[in-house]
Structure formats: C-alpha cells, structure tokens
N, C-alpha and C positions, 0 to 999 in steps of 0.2 A: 882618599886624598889624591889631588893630581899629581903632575908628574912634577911638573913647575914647582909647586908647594911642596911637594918632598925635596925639592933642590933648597928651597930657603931653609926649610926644618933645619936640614943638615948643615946653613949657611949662615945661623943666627952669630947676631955677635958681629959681625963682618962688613966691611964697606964693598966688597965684593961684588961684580953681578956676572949674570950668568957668559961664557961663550956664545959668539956666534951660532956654533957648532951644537952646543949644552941648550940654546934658546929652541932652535929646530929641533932637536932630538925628545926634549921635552914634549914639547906642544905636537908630533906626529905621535909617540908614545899615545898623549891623551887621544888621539884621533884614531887611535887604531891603523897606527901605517908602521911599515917596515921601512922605516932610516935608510938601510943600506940599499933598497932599490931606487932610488930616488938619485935621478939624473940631476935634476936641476938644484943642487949644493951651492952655496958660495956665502960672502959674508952677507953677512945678516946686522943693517946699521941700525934699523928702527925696532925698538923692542920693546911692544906697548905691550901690557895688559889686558886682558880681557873687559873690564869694563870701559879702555880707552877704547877697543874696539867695538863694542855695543853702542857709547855714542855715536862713533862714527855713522853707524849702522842706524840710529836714530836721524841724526842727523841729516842722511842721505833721504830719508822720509819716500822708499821706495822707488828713486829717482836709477837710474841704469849708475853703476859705478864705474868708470874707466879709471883704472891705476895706471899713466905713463912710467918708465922704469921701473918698471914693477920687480926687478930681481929675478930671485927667487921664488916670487908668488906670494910670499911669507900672511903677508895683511889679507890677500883675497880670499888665502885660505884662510885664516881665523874669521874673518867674514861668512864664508861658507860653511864653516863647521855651527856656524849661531843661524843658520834657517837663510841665508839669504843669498838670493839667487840671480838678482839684475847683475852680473857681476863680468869685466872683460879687461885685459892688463893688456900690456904692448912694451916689449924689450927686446930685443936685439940678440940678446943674449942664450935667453930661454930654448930649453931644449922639449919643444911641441911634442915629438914622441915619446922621451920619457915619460912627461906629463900624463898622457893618456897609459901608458904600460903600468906607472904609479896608479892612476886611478882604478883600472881593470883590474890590479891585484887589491887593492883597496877595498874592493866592492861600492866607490862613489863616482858619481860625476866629475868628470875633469874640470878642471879652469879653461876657459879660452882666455889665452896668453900666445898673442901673436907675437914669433919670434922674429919683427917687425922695426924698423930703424921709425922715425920721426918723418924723413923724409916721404919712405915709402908707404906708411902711414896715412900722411896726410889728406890723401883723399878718403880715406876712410873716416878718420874723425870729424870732417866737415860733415857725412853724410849723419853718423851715429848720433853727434848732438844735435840734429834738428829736431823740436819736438813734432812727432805725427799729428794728423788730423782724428779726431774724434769719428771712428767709422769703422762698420767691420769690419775685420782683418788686422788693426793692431789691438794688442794687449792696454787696457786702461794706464799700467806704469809708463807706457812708450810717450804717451803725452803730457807725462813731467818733465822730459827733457832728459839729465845725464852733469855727474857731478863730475870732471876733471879731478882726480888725486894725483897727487905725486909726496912721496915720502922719504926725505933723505938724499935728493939726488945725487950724483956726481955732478959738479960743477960745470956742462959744456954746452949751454946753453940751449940742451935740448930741450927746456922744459917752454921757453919763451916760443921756442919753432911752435909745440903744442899750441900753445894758446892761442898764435897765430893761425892756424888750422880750423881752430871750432868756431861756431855763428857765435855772434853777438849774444849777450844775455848769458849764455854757458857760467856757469858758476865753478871758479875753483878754488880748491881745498891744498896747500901748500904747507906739509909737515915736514918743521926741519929745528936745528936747534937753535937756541939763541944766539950763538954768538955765531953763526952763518948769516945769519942778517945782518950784521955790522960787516963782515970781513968777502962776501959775495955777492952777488945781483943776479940773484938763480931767474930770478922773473924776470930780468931785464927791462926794458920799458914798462910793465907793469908792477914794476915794485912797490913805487909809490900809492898804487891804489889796492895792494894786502892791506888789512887791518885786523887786528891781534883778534882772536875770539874764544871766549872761552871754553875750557874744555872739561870731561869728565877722565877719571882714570890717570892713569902712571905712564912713565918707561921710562927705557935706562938710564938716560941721557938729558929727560928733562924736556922733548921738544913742548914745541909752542904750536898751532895751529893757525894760521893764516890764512881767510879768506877773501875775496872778492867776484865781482859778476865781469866778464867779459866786456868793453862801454861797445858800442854803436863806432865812434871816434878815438884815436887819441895823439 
C-alpha cells in the first residue's frame, strides 16, 4: 500500500486532507527519497492524484512539458516518477543544487528547473516552443512542439508575461480552482480564450483545467 493510501486508511471518516508537508512526504516516501534532504520545501497548493497526473501525461501526448511556477517541482516530479521524461519547469524560487544533491542521493535523474524569473526567461521559451524541423539531429518529440503548464499560480501576473514569450499556436494548460476564475485574471488578456476541459482524476481543492492555443493576433 502506498504511502498516500496509508494516510487516508488512517483518515477514513474525515473531511480532512492531507498537509502541504504530509502531501510531499507521502509521495517522496513512494519514490524512494529522503524528505529531509530535500532543499526545495515550501507549500504545496495543488494536490492531484495520480491518475489526475497520468491524464496530464496523456494529455500532453508526448509533447515537451514546460511547468511556469513550477514551486517545488511537485507535479514534474509525479510526472517523472510515471516514465516521462520531455519534462522542464522555470521558478525563481527553486533551489537548482539541491535539486541535483536530491537527485544524486536518490539514484535518479534531476528535474531541469530553472531557478529562472519570467523576464529572464523569456528568451528561452520563445526558443523551447518552436517546433523543430523534421531532420536529423532533433528527437521525433521535438516536432510536436511543448505544452505551457501552470498550476495554482500566485496571482502577479507572471503567467500572462509567459504566454507573451512563446510562438503562436503554443497550447496552454492553466490548473487553478474555481473560484480563482471569478475573483482573478491570472491569464490576463487571454482569459476569455481558456475554455473548461475535461478532466480525469482528483485533488484537494477541486481545480478545474483550462485550456487554449496561443491566436496568431489578439
């Protein structure tokens, strides 16, 4: 039994969910990592389930994953623990060495998780979502392009500089709750072109999934 699922066992009965703290300690337990070496801590807002992650993972239909705000890492690594590996985050926050000192005791691959603002950023995601030419030297995935994630942000309008940043066509994926959509305009002028999509899987809070394609114009 996982770790997670030995938390509900003992949580039955309850409206309860788990900590921030109790969500990451869980899910590193299942991974085989040591909690307390782990630099990059903090809270922890979105807390899907495994099979919300596996859609995702569907979803992305082996397209590069870019998480903006990525935190903690939280989602890229439930991503990586299920086989998949297009996978690159961008937060400001992140602490790049721990990351690989975690991964080296681990015995896995790091995350690349540029501890990277939006601004300074931004030439880099113009570059990452263009899809490549059909030729050798890129990998077949490189010419699907790259899915924009953001999950949960903080409100400061980083996620719109994003958008601004990548080519036309760029498809993104905007996980947040519902009632952040009534009371914020996290996409700023792209708000009005999210539209609701459905989804597989749980978490704690209920979000919703929001997507659309980057227009040409707007």
């Amino acid at each position: 039994m996982k770790a997670i699922d030995r938390w509900r066992e003992g949580n039955k009965g309850t409206d309860e969910i788990p900590s921030s703290e109790e969500v990451a300690e869980h899910l590193f337990e299942d991974l085989g990592m040591d909690l307390p070496l782990m630099g990059n801590r903090g809270m922890v807002f979105f807390k899907p389930t495994m099979k919300f992650i596996k859609w995702i993972r569907d979803y992305a239909d082996d397209r590069m994953i870019i998480e903006v705000g990525c935190g903690t890492g939280l989602v890229l690594r439930m991503l990586q623990s299920i086989g998949y590996t297009h996978l690159m985050g961008m937060d400001p926050a992140f602490d790049y060495m721990a990351e690989h000192l975690q991964a080296l005791e681990a015995g896995r691959n790091p995350l690349q998780i540029l501890p990277y603002s939006i601004e300074r950023g931004a030439k880099m995601l113009s570059d990452i979502f263009k899809p490549k030419p059909a030729q050798p030297g890129y990998a077949e995935w490189t010419q699907k392009g790259a899915l924009l994630l953001c999950c949960r942000p903080c409100h400061s309008g980083f996620l719109e500089q994003a958008i601004d940043a990548v080519c036309s066509g760029t498809e993104v994926m905007y996980i947040t709750k519902p009632s952040v959509l009534e009371d914020y305009q996290d996409l700023g002028k792209y708000q009005p072109l999210a539209q609701l999509t459905p989804h597989e899987g749980e978490s704690a809070d209920g979000e919703v999934v929001m997507t659309f394609h980057k227009p040409e114009q707007l």
